[in-house]
PDB file of N, CA, C and O in Angstrom, chain B, residues numbered from 101:
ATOM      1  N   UNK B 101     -14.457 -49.748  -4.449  1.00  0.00           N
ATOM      2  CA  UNK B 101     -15.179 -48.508  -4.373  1.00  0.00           C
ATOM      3  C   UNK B 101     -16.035 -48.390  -5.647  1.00  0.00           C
ATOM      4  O   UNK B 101     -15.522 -48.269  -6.759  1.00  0.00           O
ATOM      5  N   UNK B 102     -17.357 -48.428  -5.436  1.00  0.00           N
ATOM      6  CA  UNK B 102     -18.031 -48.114  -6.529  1.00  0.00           C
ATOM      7  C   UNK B 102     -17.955 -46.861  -7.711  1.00  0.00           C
ATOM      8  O   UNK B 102     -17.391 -45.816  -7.386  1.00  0.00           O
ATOM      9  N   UNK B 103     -18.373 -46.960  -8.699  1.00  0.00           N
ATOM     10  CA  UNK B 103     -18.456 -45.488  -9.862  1.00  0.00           C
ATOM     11  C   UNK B 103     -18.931 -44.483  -9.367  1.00  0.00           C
ATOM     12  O   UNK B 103     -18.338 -43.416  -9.526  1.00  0.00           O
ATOM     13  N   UNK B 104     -20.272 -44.550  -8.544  1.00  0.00           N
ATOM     14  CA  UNK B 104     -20.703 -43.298  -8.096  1.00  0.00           C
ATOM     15  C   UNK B 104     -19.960 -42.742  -6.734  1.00  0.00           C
ATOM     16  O   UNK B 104     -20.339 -41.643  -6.327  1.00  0.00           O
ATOM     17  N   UNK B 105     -19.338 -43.156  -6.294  1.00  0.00           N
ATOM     18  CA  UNK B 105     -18.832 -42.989  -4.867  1.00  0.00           C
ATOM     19  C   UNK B 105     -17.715 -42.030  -5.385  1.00  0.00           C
ATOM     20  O   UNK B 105     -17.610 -40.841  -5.085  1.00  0.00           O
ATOM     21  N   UNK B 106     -16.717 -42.899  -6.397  1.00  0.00           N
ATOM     22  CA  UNK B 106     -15.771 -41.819  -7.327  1.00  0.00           C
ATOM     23  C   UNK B 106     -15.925 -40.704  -7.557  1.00  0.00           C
ATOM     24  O   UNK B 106     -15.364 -39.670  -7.194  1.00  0.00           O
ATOM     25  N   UNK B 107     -17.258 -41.088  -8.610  1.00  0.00           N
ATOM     26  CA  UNK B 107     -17.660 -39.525  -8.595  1.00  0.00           C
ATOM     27  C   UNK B 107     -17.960 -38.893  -8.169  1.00  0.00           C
ATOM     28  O   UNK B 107     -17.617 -37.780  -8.566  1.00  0.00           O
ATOM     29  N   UNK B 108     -18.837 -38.971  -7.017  1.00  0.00           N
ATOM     30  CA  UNK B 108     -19.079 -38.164  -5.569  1.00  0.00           C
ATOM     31  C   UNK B 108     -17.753 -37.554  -4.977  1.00  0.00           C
ATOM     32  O   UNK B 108     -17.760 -36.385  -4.590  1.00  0.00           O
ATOM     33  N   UNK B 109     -16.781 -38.212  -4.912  1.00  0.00           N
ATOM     34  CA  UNK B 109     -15.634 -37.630  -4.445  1.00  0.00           C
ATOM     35  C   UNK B 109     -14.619 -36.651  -5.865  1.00  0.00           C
ATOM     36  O   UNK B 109     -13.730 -35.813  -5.710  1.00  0.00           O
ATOM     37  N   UNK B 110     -15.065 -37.059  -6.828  1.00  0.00           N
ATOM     38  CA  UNK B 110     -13.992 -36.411  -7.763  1.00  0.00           C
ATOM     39  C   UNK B 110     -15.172 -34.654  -7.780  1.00  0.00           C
ATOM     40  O   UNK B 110     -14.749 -33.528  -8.041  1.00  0.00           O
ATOM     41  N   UNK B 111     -16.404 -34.976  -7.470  1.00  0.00           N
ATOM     42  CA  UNK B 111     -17.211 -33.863  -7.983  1.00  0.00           C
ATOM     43  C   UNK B 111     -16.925 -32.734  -6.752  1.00  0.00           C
ATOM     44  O   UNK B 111     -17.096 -31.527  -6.923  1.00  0.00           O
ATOM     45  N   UNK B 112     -16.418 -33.390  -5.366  1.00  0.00           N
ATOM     46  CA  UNK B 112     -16.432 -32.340  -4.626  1.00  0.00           C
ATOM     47  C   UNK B 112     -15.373 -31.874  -4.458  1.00  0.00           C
ATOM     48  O   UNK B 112     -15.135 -31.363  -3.363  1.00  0.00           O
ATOM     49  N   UNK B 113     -14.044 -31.895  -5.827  1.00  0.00           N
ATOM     50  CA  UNK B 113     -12.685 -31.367  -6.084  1.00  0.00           C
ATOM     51  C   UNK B 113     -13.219 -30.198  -7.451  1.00  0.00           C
ATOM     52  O   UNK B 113     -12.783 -29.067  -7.666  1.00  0.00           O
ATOM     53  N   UNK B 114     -14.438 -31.071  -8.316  1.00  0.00           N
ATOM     54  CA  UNK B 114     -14.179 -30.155  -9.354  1.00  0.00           C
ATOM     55  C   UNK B 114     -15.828 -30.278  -9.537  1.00  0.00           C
ATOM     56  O   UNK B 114     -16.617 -31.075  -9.029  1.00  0.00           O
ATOM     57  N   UNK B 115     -16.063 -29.038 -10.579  1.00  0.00           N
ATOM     58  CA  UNK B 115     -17.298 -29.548 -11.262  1.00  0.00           C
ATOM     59  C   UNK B 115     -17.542 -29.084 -12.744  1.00  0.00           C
ATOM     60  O   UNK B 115     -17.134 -28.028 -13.228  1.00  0.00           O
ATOM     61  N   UNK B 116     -18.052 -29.756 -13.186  1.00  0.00           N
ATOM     62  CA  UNK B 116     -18.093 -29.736 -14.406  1.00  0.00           C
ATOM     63  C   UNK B 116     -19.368 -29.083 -15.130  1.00  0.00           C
ATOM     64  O   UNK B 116     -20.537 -29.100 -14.746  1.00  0.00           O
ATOM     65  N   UNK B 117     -18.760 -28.437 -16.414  1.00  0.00           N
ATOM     66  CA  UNK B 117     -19.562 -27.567 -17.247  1.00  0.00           C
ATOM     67  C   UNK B 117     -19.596 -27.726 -18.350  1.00  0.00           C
ATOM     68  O   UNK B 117     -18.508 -27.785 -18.922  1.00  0.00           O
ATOM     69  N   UNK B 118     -21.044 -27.889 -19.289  1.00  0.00           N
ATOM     70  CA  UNK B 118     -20.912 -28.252 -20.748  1.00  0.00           C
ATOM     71  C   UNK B 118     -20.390 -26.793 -21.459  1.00  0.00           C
ATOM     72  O   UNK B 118     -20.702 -25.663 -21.083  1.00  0.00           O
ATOM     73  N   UNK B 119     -19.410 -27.195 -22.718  1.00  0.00           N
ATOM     74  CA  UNK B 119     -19.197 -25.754 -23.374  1.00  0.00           C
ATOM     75  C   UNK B 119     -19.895 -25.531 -24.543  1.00  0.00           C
ATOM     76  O   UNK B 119     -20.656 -26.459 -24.818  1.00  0.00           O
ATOM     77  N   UNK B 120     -19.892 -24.876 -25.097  1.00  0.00           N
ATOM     78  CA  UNK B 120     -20.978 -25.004 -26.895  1.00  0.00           C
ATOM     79  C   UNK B 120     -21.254 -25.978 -27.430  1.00  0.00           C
ATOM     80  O   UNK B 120     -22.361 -26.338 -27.830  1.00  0.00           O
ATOM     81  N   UNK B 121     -20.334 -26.463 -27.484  1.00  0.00           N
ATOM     82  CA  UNK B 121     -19.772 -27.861 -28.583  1.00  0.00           C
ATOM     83  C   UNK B 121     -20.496 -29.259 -27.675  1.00  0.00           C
ATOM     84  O   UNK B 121     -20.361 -30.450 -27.952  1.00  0.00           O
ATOM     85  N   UNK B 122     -21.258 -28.669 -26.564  1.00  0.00           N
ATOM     86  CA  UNK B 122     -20.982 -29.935 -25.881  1.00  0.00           C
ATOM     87  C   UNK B 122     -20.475 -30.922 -25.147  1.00  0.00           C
ATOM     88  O   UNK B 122     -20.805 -31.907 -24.488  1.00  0.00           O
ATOM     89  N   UNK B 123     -18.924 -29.884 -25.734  1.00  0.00           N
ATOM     90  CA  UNK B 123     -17.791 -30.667 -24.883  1.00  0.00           C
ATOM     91  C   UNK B 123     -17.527 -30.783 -23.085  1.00  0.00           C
ATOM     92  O   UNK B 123     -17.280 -29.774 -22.426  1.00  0.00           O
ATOM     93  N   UNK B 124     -17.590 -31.669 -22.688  1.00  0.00           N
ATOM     94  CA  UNK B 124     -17.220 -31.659 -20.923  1.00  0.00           C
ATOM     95  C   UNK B 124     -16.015 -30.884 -20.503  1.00  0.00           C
ATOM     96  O   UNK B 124     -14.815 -31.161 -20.478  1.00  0.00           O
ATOM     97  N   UNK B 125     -16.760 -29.749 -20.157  1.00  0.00           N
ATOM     98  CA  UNK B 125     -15.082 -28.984 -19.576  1.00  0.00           C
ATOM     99  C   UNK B 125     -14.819 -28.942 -17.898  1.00  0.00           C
ATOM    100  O   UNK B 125     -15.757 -28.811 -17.112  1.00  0.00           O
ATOM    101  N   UNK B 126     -13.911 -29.025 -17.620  1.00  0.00           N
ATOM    102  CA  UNK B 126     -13.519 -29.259 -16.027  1.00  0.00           C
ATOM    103  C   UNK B 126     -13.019 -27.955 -15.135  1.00  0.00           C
ATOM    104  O   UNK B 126     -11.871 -27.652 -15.461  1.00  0.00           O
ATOM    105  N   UNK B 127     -13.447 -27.280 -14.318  1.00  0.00           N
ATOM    106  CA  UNK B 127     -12.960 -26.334 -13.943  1.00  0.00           C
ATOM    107  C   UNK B 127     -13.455 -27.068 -12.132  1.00  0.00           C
ATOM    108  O   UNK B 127     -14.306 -27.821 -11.658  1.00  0.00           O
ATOM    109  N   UNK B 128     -12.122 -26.131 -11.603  1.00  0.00           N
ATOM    110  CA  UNK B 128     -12.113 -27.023 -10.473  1.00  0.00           C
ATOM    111  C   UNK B 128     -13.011 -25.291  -9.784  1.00  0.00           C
ATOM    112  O   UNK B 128     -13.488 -24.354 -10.426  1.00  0.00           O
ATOM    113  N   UNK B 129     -12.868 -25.602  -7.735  1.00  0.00           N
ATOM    114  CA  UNK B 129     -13.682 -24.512  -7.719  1.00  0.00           C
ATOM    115  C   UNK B 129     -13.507 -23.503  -7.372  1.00  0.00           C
ATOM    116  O   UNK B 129     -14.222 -22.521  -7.172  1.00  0.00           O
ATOM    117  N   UNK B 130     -12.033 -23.819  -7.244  1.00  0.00           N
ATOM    118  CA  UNK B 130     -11.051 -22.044  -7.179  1.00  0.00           C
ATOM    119  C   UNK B 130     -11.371 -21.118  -8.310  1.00  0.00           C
ATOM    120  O   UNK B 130     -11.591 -19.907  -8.315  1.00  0.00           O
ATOM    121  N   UNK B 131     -11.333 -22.167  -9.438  1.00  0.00           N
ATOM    122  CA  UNK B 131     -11.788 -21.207 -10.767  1.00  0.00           C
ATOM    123  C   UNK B 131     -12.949 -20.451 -11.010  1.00  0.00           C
ATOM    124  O   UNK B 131     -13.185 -19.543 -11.807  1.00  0.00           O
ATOM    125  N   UNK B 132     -13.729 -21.106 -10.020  1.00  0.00           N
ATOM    126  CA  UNK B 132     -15.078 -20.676 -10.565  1.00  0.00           C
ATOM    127  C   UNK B 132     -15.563 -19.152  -9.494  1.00  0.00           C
ATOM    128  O   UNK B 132     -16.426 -18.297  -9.694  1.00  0.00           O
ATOM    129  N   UNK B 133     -14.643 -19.317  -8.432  1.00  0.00           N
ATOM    130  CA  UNK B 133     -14.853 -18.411  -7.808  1.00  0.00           C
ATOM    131  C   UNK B 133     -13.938 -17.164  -8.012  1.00  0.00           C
ATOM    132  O   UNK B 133     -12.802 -17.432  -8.404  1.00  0.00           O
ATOM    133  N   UNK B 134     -14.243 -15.795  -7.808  1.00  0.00           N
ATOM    134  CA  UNK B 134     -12.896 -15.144  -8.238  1.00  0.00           C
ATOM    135  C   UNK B 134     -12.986 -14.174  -6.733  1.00  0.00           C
ATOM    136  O   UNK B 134     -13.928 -13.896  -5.991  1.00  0.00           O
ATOM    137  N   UNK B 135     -11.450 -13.817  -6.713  1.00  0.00           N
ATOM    138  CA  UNK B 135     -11.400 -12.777  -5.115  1.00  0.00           C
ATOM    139  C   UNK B 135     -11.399 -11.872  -4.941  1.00  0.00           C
ATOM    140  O   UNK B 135     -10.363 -11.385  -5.395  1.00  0.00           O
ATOM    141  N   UNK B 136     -12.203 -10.930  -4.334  1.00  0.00           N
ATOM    142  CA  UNK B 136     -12.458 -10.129  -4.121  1.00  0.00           C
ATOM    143  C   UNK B 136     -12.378  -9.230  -2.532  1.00  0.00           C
ATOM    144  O   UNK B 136     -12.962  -9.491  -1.480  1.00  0.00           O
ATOM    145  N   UNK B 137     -11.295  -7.954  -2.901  1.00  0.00           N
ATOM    146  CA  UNK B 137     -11.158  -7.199  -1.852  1.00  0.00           C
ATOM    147  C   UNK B 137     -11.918  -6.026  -2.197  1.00  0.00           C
ATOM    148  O   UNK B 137     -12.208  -5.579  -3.307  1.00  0.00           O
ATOM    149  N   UNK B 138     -12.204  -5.585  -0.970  1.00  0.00           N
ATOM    150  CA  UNK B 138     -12.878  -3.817  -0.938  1.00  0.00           C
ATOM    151  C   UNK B 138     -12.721  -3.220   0.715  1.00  0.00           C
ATOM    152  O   UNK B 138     -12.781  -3.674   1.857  1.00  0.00           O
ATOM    153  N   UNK B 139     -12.483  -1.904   0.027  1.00  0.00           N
ATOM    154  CA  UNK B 139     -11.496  -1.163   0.931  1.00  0.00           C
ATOM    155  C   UNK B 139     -12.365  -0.070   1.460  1.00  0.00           C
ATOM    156  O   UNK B 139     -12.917   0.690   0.663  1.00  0.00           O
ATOM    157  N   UNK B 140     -12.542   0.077   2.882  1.00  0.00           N
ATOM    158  CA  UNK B 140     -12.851   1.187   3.702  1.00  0.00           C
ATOM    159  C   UNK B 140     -13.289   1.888   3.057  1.00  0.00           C
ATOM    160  O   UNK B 140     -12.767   1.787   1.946  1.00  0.00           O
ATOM    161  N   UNK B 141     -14.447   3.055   3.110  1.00  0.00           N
ATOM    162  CA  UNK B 141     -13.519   5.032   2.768  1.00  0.00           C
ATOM    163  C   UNK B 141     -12.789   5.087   3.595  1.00  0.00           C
ATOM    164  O   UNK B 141     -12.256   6.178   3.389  1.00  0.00           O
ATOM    165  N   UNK B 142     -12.187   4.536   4.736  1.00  0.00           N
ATOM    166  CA  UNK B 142     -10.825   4.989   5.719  1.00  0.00           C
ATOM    167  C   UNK B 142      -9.675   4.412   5.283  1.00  0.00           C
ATOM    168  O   UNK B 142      -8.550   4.913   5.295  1.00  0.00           O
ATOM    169  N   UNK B 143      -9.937   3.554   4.974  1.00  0.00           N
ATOM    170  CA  UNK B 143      -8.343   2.923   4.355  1.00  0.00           C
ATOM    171  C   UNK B 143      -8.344   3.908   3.143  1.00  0.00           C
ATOM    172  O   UNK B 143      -7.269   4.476   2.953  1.00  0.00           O
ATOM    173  N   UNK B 144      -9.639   4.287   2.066  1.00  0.00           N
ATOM    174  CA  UNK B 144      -9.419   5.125   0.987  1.00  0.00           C
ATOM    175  C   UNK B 144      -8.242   6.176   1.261  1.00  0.00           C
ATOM    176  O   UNK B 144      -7.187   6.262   0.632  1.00  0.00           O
ATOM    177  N   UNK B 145      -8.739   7.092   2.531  1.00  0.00           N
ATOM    178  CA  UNK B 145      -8.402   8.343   2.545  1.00  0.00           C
ATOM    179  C   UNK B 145      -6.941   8.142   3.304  1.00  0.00           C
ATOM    180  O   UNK B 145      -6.075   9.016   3.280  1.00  0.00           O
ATOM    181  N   UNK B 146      -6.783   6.853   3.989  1.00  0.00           N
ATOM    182  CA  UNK B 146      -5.303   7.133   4.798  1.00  0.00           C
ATOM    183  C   UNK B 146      -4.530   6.609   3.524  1.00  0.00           C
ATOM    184  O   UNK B 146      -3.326   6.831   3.646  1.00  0.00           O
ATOM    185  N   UNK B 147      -4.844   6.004   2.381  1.00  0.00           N
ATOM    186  CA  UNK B 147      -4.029   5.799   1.355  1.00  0.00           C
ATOM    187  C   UNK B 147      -4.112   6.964   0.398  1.00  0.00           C
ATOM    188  O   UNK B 147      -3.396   6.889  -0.601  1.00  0.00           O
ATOM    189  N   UNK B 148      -4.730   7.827   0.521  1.00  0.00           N
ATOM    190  CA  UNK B 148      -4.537   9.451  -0.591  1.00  0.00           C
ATOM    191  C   UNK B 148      -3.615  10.250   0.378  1.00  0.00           C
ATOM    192  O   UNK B 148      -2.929  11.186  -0.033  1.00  0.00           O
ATOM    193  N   UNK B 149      -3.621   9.916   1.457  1.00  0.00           N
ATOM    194  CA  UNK B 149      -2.860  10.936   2.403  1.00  0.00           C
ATOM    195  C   UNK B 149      -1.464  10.107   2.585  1.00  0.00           C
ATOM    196  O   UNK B 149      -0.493  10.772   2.944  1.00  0.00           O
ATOM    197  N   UNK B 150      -1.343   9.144   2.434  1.00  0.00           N
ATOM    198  CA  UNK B 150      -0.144   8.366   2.252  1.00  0.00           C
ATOM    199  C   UNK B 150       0.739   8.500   1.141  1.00  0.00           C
ATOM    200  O   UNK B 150       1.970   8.482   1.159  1.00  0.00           O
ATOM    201  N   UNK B 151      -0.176   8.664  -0.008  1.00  0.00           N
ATOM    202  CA  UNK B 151       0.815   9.269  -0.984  1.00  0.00           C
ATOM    203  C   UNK B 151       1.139  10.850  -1.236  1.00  0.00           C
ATOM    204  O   UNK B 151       2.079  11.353  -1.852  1.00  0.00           O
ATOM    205  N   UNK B 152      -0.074  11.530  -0.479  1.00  0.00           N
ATOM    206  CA  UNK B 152       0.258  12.977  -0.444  1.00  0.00           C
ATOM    207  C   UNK B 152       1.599  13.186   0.179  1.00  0.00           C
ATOM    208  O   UNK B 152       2.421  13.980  -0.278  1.00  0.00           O
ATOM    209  N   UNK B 153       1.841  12.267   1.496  1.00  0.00           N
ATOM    210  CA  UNK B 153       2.758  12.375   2.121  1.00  0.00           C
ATOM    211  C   UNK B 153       4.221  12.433   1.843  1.00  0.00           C
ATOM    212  O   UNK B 153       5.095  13.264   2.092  1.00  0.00           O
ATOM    213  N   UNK B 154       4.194  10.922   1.062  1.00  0.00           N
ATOM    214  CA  UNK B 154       5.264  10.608  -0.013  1.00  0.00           C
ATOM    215  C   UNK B 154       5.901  11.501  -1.269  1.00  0.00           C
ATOM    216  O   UNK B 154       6.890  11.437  -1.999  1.00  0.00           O
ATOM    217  N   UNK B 155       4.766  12.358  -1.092  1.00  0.00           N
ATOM    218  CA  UNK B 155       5.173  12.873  -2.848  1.00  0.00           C
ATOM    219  C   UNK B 155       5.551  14.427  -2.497  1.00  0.00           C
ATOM    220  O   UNK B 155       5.546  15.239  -3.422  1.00  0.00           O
ATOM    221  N   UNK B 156       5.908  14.889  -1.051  1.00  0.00           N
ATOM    222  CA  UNK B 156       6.654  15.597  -0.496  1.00  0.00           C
ATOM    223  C   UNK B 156       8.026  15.157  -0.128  1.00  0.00           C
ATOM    224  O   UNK B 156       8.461  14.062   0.228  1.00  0.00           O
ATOM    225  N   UNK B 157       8.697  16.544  -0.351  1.00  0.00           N
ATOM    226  CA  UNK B 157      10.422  15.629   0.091  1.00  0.00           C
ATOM    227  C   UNK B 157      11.131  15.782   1.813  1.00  0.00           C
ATOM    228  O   UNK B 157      11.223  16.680   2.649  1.00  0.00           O
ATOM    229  N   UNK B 158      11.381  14.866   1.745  1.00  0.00           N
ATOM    230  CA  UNK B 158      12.066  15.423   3.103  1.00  0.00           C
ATOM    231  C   UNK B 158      12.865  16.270   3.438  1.00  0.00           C
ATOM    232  O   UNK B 158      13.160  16.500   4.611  1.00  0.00           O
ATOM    233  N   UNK B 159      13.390  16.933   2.318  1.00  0.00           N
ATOM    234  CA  UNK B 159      14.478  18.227   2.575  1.00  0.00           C
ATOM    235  C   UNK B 159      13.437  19.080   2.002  1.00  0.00           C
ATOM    236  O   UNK B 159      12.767  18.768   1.018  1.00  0.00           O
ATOM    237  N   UNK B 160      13.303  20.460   2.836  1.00  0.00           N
ATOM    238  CA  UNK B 160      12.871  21.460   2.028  1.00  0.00           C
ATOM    239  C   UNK B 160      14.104  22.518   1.300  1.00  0.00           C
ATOM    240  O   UNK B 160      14.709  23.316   2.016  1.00  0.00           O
ATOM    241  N   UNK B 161      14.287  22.450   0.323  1.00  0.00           N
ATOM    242  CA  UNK B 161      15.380  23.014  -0.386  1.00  0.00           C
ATOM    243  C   UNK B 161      15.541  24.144  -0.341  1.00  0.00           C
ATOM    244  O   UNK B 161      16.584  24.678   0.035  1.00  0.00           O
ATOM    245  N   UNK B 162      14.268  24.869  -0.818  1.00  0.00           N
ATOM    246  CA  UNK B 162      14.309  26.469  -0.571  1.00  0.00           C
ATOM    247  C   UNK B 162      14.774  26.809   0.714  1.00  0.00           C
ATOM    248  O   UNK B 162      15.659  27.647   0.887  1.00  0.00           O
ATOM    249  N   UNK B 163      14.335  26.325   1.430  1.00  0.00           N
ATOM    250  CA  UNK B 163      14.714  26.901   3.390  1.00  0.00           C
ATOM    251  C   UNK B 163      16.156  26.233   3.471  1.00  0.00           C
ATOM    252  O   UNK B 163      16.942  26.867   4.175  1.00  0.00           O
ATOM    253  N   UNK B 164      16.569  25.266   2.983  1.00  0.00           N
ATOM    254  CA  UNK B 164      18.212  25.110   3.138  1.00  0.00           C
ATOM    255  C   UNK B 164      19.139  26.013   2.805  1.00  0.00           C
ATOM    256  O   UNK B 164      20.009  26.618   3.432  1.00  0.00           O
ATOM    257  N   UNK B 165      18.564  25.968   1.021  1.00  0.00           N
ATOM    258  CA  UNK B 165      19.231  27.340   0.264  1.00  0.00           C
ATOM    259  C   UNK B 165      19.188  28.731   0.718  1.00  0.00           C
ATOM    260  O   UNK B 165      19.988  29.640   0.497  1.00  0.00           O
ATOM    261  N   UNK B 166      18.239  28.724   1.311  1.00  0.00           N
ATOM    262  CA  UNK B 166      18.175  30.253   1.701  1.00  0.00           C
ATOM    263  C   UNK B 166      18.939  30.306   3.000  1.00  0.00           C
ATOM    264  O   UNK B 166      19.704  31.266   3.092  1.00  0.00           O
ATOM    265  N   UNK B 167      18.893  29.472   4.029  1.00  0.00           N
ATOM    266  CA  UNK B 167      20.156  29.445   5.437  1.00  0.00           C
ATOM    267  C   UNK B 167      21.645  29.352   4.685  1.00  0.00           C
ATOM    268  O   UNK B 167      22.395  30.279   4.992  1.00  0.00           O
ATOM    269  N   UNK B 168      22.175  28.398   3.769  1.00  0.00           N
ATOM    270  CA  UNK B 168      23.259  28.258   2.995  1.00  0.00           C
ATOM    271  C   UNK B 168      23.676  29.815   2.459  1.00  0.00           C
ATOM    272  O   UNK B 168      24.812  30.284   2.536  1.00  0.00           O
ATOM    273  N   UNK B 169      22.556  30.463   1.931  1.00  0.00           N
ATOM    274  CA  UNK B 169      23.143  31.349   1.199  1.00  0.00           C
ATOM    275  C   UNK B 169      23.532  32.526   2.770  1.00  0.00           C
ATOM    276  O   UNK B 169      24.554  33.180   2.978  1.00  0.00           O
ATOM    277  N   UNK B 170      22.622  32.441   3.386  1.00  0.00           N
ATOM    278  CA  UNK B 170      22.923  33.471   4.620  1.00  0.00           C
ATOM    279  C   UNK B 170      24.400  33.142   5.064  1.00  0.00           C
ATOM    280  O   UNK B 170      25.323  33.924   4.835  1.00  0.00           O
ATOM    281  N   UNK B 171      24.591  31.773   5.803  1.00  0.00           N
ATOM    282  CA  UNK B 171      25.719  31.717   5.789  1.00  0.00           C
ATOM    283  C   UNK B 171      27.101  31.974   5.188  1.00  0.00           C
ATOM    284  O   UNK B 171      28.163  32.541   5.444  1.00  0.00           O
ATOM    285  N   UNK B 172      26.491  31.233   4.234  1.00  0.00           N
ATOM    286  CA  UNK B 172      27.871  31.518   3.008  1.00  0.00           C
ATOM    287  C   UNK B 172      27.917  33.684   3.013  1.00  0.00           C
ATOM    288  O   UNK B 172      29.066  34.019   2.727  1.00  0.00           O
ATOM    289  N   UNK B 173      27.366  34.441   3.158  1.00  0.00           N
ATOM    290  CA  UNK B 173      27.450  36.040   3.263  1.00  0.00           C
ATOM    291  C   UNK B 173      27.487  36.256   4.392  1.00  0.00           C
ATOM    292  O   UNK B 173      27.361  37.460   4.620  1.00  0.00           O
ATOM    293  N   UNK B 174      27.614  35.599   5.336  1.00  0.00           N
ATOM    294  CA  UNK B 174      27.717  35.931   7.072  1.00  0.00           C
ATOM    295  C   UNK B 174      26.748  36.751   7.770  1.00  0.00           C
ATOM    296  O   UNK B 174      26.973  37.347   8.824  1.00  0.00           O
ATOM    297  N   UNK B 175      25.234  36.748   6.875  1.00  0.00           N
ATOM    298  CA  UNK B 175      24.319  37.197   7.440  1.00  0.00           C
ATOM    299  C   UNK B 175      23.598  36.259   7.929  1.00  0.00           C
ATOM    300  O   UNK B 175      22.439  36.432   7.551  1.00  0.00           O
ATOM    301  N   UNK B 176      23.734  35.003   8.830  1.00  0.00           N
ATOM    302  CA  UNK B 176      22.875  33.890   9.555  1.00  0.00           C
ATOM    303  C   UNK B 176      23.739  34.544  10.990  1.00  0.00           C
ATOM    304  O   UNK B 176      24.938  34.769  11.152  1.00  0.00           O
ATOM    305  N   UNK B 177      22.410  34.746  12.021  1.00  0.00           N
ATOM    306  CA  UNK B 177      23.215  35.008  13.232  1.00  0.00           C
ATOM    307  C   UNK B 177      22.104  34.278  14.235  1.00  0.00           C
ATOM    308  O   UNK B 177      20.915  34.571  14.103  1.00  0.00           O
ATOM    309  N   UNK B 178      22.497  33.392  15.162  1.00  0.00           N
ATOM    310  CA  UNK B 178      21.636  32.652  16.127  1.00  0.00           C
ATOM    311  C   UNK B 178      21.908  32.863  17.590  1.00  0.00           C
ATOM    312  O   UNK B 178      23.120  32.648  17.616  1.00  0.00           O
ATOM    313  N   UNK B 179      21.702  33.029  18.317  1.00  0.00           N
ATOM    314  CA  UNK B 179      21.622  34.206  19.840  1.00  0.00           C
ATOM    315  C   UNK B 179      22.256  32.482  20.462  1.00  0.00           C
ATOM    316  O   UNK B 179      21.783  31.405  20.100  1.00  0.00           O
ATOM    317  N   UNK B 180      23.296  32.655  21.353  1.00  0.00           N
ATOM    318  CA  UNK B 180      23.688  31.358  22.089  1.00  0.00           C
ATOM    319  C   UNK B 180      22.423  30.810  23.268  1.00  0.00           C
ATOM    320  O   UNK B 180      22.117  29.746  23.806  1.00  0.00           O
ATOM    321  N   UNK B 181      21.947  32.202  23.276  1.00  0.00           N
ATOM    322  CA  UNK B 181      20.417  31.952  24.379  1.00  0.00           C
ATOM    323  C   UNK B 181      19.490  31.176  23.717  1.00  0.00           C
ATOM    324  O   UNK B 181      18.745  30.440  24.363  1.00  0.00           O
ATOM    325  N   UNK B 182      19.433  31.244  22.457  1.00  0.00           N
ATOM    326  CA  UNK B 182      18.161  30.293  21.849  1.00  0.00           C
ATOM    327  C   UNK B 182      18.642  29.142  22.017  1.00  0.00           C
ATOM    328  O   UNK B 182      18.107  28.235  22.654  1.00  0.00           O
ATOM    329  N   UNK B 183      20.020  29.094  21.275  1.00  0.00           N
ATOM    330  CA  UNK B 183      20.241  27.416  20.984  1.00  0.00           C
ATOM    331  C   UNK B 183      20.361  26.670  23.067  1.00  0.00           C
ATOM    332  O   UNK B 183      20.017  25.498  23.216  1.00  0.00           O
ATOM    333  N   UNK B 184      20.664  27.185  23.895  1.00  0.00           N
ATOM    334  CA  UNK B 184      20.255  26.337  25.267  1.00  0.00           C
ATOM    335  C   UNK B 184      19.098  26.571  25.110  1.00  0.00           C
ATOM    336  O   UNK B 184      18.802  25.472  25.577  1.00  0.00           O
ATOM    337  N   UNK B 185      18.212  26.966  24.895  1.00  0.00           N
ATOM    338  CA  UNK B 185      17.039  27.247  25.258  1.00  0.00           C
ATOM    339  C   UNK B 185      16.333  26.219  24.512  1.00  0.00           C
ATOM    340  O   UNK B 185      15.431  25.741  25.199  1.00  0.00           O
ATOM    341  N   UNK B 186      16.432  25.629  23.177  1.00  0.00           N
ATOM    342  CA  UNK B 186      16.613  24.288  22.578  1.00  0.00           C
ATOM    343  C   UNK B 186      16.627  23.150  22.853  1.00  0.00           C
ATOM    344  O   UNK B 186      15.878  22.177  22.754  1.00  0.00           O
ATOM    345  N   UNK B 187      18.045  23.494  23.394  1.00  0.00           N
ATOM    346  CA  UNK B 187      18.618  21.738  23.732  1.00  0.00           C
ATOM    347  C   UNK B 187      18.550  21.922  25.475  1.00  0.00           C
ATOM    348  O   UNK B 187      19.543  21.632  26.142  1.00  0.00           O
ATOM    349  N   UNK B 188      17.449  22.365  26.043  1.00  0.00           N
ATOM    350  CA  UNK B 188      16.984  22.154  27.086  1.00  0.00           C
ATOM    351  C   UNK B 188      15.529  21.895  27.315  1.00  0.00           C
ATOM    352  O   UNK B 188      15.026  21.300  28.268  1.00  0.00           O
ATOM    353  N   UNK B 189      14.815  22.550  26.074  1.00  0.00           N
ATOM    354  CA  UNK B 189      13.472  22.064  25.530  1.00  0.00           C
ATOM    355  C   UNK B 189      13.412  20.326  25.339  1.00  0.00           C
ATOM    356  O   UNK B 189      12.386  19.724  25.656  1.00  0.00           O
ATOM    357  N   UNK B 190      14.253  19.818  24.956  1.00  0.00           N
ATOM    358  CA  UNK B 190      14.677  18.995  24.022  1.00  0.00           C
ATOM    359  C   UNK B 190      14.858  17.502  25.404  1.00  0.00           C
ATOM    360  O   UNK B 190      14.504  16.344  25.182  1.00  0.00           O
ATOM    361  N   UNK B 191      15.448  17.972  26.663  1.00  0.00           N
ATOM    362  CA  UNK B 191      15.444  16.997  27.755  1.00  0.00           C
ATOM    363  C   UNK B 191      14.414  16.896  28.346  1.00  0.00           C
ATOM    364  O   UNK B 191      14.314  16.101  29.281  1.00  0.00           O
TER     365      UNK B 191
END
């Protein structure tokens, strides 16, 4: 295999760049390229609303505490008509 054939094949792995000095520096051509993503405005906004989402809790505390405390004083009263009326919504 001839010299230039080599190098024909080594050049289309890498290519080469003089640095200040002169010196032969080797950068192959992953290096030379760099990657680049860019994102929707829709992906923007379902990712601000994704963390809006997150950064709410799943228990609302106040509305627990406040049924807890009813209970705990025996002022929580729920009609037996609602709750079928519920768990018949619900089938």
């Amino acid at each position: 295999m001839s010299n230039m054939r080599i190098s024909n094949i080594l050049n289309s792995y890498e290519v080469s760049a003089v640095g200040k000095k002169g010196q032969l520096n080797r950068m192959t051509r992953a290096e030379e390229k760099k990657d680049m993503v860019a994102l929707s405005n829709q992906a923007k906004d379902y990712h601000t609303a994704l963390k809006a989402v997150k950064a709410v809790p799943d228990i609302r505390e106040n509305i627990v505490s406040e049924i807890k405390q009813k209970i705990d004083s025996g002022n929580y009263h729920v009609s037996s008509s609602d709750i079928a009326d519920k768990l018949l919504k619900d089938l």
